[in-house]
Jmol script that loads the backbone (N, CA, C; Angstrom):
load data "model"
ATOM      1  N   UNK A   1     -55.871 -70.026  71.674  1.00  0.00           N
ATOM      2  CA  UNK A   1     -55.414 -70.142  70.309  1.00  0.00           C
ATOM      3  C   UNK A   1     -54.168 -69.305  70.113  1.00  0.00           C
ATOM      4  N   UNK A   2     -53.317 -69.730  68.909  1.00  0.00           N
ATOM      5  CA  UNK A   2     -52.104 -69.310  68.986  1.00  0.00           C
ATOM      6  C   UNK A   2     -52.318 -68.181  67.928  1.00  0.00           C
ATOM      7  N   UNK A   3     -51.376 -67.172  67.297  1.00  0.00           N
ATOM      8  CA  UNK A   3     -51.173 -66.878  66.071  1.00  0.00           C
ATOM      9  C   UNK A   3     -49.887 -67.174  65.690  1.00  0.00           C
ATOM     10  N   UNK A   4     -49.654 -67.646  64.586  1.00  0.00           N
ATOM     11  CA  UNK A   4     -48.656 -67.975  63.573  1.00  0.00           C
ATOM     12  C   UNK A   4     -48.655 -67.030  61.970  1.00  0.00           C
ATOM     13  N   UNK A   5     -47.607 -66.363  62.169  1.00  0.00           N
ATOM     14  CA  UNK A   5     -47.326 -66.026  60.738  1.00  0.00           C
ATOM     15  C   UNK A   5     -46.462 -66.731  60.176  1.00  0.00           C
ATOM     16  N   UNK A   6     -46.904 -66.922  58.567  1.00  0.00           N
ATOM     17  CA  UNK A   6     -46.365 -67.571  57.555  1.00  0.00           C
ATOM     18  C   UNK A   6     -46.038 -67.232  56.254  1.00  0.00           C
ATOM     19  N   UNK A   7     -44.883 -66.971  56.173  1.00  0.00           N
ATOM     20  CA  UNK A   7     -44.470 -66.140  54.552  1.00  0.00           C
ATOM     21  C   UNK A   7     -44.486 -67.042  53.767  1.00  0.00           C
ATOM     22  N   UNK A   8     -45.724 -66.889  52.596  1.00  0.00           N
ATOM     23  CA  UNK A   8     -45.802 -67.566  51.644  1.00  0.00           C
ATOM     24  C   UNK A   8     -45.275 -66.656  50.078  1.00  0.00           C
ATOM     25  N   UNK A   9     -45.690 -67.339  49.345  1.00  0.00           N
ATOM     26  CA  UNK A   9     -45.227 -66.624  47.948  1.00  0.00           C
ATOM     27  C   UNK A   9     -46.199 -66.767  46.601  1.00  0.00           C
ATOM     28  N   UNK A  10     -46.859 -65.854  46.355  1.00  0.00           N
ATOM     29  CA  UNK A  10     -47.910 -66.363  45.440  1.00  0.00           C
ATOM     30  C   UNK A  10     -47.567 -65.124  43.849  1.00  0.00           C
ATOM     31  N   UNK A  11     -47.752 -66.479  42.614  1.00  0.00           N
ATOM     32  CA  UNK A  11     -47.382 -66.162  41.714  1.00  0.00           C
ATOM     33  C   UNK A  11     -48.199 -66.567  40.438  1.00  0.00           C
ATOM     34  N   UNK A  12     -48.243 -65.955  39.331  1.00  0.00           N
ATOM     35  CA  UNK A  12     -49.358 -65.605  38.522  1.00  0.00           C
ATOM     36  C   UNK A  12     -49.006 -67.125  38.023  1.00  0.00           C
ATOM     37  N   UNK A  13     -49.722 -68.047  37.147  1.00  0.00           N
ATOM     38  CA  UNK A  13     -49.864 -68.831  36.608  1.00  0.00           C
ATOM     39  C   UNK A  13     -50.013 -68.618  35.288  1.00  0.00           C
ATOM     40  N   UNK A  14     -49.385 -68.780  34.080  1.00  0.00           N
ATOM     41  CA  UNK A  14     -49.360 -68.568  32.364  1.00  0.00           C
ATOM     42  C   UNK A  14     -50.777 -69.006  31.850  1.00  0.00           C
ATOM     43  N   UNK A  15     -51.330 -70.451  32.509  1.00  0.00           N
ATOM     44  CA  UNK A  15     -52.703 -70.324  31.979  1.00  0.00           C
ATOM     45  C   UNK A  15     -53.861 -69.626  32.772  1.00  0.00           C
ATOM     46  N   UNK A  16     -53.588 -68.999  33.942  1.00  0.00           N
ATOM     47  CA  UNK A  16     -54.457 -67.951  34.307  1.00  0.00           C
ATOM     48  C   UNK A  16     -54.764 -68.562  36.115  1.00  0.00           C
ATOM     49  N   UNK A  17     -55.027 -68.026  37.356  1.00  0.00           N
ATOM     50  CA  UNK A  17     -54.674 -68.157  38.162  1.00  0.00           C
ATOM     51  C   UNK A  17     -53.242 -68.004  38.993  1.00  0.00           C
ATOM     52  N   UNK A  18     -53.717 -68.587  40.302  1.00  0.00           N
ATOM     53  CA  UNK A  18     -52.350 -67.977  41.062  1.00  0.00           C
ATOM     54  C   UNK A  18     -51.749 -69.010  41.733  1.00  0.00           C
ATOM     55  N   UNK A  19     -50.530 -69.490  42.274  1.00  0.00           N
ATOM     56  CA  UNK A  19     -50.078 -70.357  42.736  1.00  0.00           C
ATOM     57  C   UNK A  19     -49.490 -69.850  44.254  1.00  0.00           C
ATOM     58  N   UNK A  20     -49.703 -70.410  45.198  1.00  0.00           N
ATOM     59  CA  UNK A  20     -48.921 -70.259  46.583  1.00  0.00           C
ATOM     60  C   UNK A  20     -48.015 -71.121  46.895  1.00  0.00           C
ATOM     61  N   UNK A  21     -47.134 -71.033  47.093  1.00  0.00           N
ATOM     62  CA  UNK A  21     -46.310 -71.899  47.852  1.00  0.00           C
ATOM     63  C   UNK A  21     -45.803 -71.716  49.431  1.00  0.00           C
ATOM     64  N   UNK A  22     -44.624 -72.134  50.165  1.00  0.00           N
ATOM     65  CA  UNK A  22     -44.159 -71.312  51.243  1.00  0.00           C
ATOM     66  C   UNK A  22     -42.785 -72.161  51.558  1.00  0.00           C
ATOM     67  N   UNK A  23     -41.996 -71.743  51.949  1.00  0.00           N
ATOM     68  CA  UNK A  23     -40.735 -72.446  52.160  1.00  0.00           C
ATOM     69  C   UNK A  23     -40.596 -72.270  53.593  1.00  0.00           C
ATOM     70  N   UNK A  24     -41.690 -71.900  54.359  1.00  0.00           N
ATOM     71  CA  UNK A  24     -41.395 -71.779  55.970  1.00  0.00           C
ATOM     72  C   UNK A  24     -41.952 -72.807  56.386  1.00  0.00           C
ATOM     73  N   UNK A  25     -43.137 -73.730  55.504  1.00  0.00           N
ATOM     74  CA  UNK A  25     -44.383 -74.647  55.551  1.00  0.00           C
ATOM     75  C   UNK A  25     -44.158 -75.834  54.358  1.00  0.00           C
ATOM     76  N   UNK A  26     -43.172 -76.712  54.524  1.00  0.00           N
ATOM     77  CA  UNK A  26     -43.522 -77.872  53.485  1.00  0.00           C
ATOM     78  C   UNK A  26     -44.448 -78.668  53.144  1.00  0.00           C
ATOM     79  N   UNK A  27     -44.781 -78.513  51.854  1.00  0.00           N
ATOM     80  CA  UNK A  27     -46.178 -78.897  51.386  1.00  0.00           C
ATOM     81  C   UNK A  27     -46.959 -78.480  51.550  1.00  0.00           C
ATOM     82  N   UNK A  28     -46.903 -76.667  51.632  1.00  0.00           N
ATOM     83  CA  UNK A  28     -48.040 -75.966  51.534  1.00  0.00           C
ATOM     84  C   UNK A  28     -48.040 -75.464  49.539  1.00  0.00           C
ATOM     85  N   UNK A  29     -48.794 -75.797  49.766  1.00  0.00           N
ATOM     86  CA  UNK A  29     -49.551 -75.988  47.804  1.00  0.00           C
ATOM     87  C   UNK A  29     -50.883 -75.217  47.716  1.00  0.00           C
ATOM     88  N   UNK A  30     -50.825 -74.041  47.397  1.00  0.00           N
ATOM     89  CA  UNK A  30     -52.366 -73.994  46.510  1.00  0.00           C
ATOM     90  C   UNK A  30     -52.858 -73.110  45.459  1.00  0.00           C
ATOM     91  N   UNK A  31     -53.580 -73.184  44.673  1.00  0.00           N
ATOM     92  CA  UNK A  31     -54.174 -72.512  43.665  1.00  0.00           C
ATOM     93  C   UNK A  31     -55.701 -71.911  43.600  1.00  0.00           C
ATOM     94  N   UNK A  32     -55.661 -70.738  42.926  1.00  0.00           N
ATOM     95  CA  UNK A  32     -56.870 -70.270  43.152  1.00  0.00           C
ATOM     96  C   UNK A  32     -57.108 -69.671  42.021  1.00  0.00           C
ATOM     97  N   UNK A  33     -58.377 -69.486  41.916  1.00  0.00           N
ATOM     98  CA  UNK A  33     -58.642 -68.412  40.405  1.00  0.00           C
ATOM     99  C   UNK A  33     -58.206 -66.770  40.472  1.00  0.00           C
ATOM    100  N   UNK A  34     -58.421 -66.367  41.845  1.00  0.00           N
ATOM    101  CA  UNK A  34     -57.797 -64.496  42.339  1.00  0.00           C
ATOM    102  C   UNK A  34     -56.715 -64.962  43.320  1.00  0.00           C
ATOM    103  N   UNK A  35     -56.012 -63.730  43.685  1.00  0.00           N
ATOM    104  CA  UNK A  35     -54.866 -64.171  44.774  1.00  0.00           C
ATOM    105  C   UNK A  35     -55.951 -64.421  45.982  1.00  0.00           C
ATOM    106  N   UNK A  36     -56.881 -63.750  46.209  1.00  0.00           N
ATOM    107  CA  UNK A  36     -57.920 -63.588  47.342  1.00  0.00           C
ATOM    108  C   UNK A  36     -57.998 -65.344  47.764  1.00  0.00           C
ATOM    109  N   UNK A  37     -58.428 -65.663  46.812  1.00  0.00           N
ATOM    110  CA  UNK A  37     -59.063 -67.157  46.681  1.00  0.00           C
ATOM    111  C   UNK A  37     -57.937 -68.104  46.850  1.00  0.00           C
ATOM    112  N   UNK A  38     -56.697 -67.720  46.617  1.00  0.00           N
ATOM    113  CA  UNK A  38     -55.470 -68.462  46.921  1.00  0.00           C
ATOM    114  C   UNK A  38     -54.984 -68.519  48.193  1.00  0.00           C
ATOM    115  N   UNK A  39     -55.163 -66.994  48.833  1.00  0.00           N
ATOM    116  CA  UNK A  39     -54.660 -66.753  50.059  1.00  0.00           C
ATOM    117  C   UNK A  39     -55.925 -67.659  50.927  1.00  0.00           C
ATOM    118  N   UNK A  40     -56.619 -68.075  50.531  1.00  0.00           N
ATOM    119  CA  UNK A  40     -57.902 -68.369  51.942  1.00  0.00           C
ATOM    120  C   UNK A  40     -57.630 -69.667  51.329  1.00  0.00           C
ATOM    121  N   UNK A  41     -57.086 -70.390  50.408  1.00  0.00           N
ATOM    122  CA  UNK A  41     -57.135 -72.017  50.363  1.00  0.00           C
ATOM    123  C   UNK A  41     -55.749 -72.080  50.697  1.00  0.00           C
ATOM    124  N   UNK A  42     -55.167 -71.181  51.199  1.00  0.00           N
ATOM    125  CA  UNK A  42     -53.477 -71.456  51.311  1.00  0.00           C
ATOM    126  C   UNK A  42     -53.155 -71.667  53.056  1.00  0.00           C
ATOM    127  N   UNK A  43     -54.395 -70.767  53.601  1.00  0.00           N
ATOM    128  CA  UNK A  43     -54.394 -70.625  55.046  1.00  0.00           C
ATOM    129  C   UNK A  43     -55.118 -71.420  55.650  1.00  0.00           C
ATOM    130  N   UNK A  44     -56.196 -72.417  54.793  1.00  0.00           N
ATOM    131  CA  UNK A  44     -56.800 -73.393  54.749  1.00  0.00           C
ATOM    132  C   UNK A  44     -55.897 -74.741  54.837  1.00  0.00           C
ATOM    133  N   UNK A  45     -55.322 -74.837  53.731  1.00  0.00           N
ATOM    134  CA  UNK A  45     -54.194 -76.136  53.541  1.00  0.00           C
ATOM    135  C   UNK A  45     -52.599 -75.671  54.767  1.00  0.00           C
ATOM    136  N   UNK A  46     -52.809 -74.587  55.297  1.00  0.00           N
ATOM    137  CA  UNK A  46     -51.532 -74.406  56.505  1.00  0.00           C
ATOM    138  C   UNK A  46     -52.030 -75.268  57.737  1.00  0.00           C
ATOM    139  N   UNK A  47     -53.320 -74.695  57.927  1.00  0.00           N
ATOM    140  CA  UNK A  47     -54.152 -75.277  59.490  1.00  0.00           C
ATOM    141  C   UNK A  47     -54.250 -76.626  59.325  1.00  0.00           C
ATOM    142  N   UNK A  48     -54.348 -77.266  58.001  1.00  0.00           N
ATOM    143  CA  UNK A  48     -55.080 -78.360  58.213  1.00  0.00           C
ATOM    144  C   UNK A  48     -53.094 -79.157  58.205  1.00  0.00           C
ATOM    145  N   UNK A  49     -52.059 -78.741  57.486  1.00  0.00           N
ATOM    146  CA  UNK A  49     -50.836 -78.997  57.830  1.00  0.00           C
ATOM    147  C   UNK A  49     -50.643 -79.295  58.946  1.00  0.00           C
ATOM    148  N   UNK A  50     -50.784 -77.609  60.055  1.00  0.00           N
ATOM    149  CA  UNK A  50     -50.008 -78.504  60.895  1.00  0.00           C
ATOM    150  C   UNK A  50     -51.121 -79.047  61.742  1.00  0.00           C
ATOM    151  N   UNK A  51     -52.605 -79.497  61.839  1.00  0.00           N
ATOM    152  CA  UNK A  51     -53.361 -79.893  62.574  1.00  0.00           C
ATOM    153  C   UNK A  51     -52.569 -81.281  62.463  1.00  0.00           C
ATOM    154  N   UNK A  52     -52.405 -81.763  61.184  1.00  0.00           N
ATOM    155  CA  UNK A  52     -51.682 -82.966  61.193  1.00  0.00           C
ATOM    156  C   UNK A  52     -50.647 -83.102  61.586  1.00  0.00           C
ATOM    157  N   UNK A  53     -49.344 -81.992  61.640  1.00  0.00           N
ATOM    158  CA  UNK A  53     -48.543 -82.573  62.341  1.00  0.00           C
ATOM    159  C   UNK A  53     -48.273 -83.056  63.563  1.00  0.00           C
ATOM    160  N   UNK A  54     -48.856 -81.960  64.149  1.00  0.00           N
ATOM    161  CA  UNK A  54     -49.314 -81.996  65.226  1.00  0.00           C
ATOM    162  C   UNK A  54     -50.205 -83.586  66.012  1.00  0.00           C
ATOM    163  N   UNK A  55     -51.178 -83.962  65.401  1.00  0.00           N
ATOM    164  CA  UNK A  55     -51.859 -85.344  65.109  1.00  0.00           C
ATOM    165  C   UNK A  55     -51.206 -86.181  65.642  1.00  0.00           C
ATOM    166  N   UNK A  56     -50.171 -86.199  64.572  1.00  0.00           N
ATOM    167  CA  UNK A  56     -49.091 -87.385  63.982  1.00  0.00           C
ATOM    168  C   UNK A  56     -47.870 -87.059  64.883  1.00  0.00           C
ATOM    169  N   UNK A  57     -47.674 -86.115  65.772  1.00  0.00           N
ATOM    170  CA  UNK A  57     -46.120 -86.052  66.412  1.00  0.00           C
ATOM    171  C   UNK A  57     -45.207 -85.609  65.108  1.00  0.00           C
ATOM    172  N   UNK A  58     -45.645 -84.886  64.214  1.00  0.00           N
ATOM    173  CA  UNK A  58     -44.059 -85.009  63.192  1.00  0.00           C
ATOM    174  C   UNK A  58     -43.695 -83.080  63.975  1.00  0.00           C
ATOM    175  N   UNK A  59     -42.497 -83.315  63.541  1.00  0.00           N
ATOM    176  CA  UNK A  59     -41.602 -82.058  63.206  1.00  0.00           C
ATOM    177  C   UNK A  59     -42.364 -80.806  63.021  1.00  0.00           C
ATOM    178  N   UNK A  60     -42.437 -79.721  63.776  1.00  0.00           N
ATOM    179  CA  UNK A  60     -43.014 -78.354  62.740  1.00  0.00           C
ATOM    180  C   UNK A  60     -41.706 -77.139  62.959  1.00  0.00           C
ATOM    181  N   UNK A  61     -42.039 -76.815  62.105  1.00  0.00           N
ATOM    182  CA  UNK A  61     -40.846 -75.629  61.800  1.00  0.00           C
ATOM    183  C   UNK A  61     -40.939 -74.774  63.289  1.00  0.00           C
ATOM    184  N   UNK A  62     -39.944 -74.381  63.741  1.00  0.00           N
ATOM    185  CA  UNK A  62     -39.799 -73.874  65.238  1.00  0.00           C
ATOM    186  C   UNK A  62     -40.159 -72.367  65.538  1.00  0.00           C
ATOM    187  N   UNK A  63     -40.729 -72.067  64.576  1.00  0.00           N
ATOM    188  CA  UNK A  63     -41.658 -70.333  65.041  1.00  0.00           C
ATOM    189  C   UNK A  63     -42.844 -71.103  65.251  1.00  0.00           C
ATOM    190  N   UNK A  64     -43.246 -72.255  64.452  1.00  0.00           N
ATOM    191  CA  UNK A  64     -45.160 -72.638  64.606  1.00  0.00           C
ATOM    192  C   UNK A  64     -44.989 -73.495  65.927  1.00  0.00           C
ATOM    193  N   UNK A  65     -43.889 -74.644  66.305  1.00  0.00           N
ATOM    194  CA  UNK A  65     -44.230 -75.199  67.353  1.00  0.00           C
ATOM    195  C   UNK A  65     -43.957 -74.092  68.474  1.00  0.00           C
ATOM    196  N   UNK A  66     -43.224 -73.329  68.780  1.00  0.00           N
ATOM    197  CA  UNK A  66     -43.031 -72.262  69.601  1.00  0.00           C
ATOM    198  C   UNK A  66     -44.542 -71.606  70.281  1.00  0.00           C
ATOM    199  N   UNK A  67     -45.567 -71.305  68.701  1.00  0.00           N
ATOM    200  CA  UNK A  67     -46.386 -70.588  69.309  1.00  0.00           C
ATOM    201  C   UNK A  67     -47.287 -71.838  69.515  1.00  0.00           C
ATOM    202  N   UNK A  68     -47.559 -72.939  69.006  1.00  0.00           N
ATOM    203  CA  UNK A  68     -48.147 -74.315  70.081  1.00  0.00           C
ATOM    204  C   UNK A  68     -47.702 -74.094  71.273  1.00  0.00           C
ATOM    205  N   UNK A  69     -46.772 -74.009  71.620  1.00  0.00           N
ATOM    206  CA  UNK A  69     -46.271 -74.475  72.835  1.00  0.00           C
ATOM    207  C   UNK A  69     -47.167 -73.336  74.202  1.00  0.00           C
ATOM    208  N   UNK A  70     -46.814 -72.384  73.563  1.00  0.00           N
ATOM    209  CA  UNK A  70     -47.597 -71.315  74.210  1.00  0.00           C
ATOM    210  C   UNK A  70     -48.970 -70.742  74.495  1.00  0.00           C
ATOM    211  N   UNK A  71     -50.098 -71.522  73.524  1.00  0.00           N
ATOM    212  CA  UNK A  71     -51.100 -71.607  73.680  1.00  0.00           C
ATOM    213  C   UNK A  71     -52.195 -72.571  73.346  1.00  0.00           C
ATOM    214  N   UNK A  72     -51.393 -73.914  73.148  1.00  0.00           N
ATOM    215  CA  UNK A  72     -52.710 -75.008  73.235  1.00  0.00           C
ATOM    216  C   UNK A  72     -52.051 -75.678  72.001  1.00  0.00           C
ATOM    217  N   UNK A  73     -53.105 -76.348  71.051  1.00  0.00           N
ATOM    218  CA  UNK A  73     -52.970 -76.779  70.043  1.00  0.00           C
ATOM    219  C   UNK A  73     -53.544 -76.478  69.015  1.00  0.00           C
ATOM    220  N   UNK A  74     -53.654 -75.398  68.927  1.00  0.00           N
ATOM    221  CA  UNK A  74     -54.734 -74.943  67.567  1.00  0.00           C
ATOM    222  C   UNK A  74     -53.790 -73.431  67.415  1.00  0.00           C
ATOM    223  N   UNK A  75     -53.800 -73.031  66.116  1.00  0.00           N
ATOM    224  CA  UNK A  75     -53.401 -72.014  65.768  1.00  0.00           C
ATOM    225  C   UNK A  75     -54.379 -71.322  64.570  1.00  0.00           C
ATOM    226  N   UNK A  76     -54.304 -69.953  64.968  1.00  0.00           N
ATOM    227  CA  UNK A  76     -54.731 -69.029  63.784  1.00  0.00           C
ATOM    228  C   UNK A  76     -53.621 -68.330  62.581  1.00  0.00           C
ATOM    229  N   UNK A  77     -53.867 -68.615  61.401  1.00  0.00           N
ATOM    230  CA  UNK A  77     -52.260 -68.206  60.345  1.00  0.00           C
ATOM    231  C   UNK A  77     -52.957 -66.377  59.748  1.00  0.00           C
ATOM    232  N   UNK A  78     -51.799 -66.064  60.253  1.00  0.00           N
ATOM    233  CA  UNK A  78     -51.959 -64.535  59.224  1.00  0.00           C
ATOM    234  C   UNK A  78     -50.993 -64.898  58.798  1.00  0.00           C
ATOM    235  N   UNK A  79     -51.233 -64.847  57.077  1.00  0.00           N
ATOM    236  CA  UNK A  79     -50.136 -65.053  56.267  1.00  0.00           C
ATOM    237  C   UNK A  79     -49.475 -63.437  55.339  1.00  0.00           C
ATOM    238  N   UNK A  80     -48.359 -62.795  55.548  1.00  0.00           N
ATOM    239  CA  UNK A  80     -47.975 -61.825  54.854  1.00  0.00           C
ATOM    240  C   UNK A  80     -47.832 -62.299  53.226  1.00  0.00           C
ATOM    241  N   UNK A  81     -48.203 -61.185  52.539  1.00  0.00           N
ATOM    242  CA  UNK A  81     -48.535 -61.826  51.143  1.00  0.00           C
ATOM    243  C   UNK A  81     -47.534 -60.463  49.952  1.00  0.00           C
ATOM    244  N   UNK A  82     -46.974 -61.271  49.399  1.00  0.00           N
ATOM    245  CA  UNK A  82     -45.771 -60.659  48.956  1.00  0.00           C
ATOM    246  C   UNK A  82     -46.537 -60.888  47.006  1.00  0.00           C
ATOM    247  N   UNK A  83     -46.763 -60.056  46.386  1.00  0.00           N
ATOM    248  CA  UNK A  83     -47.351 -60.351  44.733  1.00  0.00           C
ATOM    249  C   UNK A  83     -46.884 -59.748  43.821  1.00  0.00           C
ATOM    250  N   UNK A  84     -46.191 -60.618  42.742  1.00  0.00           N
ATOM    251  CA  UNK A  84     -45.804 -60.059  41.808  1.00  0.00           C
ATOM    252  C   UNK A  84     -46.392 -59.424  40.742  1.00  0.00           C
ATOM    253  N   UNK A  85     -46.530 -58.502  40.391  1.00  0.00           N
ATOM    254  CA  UNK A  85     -47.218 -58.362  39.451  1.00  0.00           C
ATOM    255  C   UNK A  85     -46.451 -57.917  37.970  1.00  0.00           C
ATOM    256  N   UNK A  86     -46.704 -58.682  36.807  1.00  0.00           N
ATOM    257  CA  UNK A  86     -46.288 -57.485  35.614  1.00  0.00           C
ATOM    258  C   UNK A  86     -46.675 -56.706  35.232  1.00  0.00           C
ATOM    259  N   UNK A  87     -46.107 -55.948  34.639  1.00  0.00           N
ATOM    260  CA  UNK A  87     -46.015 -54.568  33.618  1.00  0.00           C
ATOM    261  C   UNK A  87     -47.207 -54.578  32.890  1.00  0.00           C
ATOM    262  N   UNK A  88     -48.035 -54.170  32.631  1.00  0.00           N
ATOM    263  CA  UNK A  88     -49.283 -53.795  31.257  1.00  0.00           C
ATOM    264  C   UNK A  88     -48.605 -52.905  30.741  1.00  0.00           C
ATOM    265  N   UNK A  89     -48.877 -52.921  29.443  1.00  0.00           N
ATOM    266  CA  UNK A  89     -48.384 -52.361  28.507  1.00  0.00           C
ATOM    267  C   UNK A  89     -49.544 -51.134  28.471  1.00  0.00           C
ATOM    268  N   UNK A  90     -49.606 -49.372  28.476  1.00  0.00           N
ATOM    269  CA  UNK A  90     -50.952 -48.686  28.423  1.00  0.00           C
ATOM    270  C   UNK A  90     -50.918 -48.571  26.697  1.00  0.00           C
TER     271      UNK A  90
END
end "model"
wireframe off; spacefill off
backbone 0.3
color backbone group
């Protein structure tokens, strides 16, 4: 198994929850009620990404096919997690 890191970006949502995205991973999308719960459906919807690309022969961004290349076809994602938080007012 490989490891792959993936800088995603997760951000508060106005009606409550968190949103992930990633610009290293197109069409990585997810939402959760805690960041906790975002980060584990975010690393969830990465594997199952590129399981498919992979699948399908498409394109993967060249740090993830790199570490395919080097150890099989399956990868494990540690994703670094970057959170914004605002200000409370005390």
């Amino acid at each position: 198994m490989a490891e792959v890191l993936i800088e995603i970006k997760i951000e508060p949502l106005g009606e409550g929850g968190y949103l992930a995205t990633s610009d290293e991973l197109q069409g990585l999308i997810a939402q959760g009620r805690t960041v906790a719960e975002t980060i584990e459906i975010a690393q969830d919807v990465a594997r199952k990404l590129i399981e498919s690309c992979v699948e399908h022969r498409d394109p993967l961004p060249s740090k993830i096919r790199a570490a395919l290349k080097k150890r099989g076809q399956k990868a494990i994602l540690k994703i670094p997690v970057s959170v914004e938080l605002e200000a409370t007012a005390a």
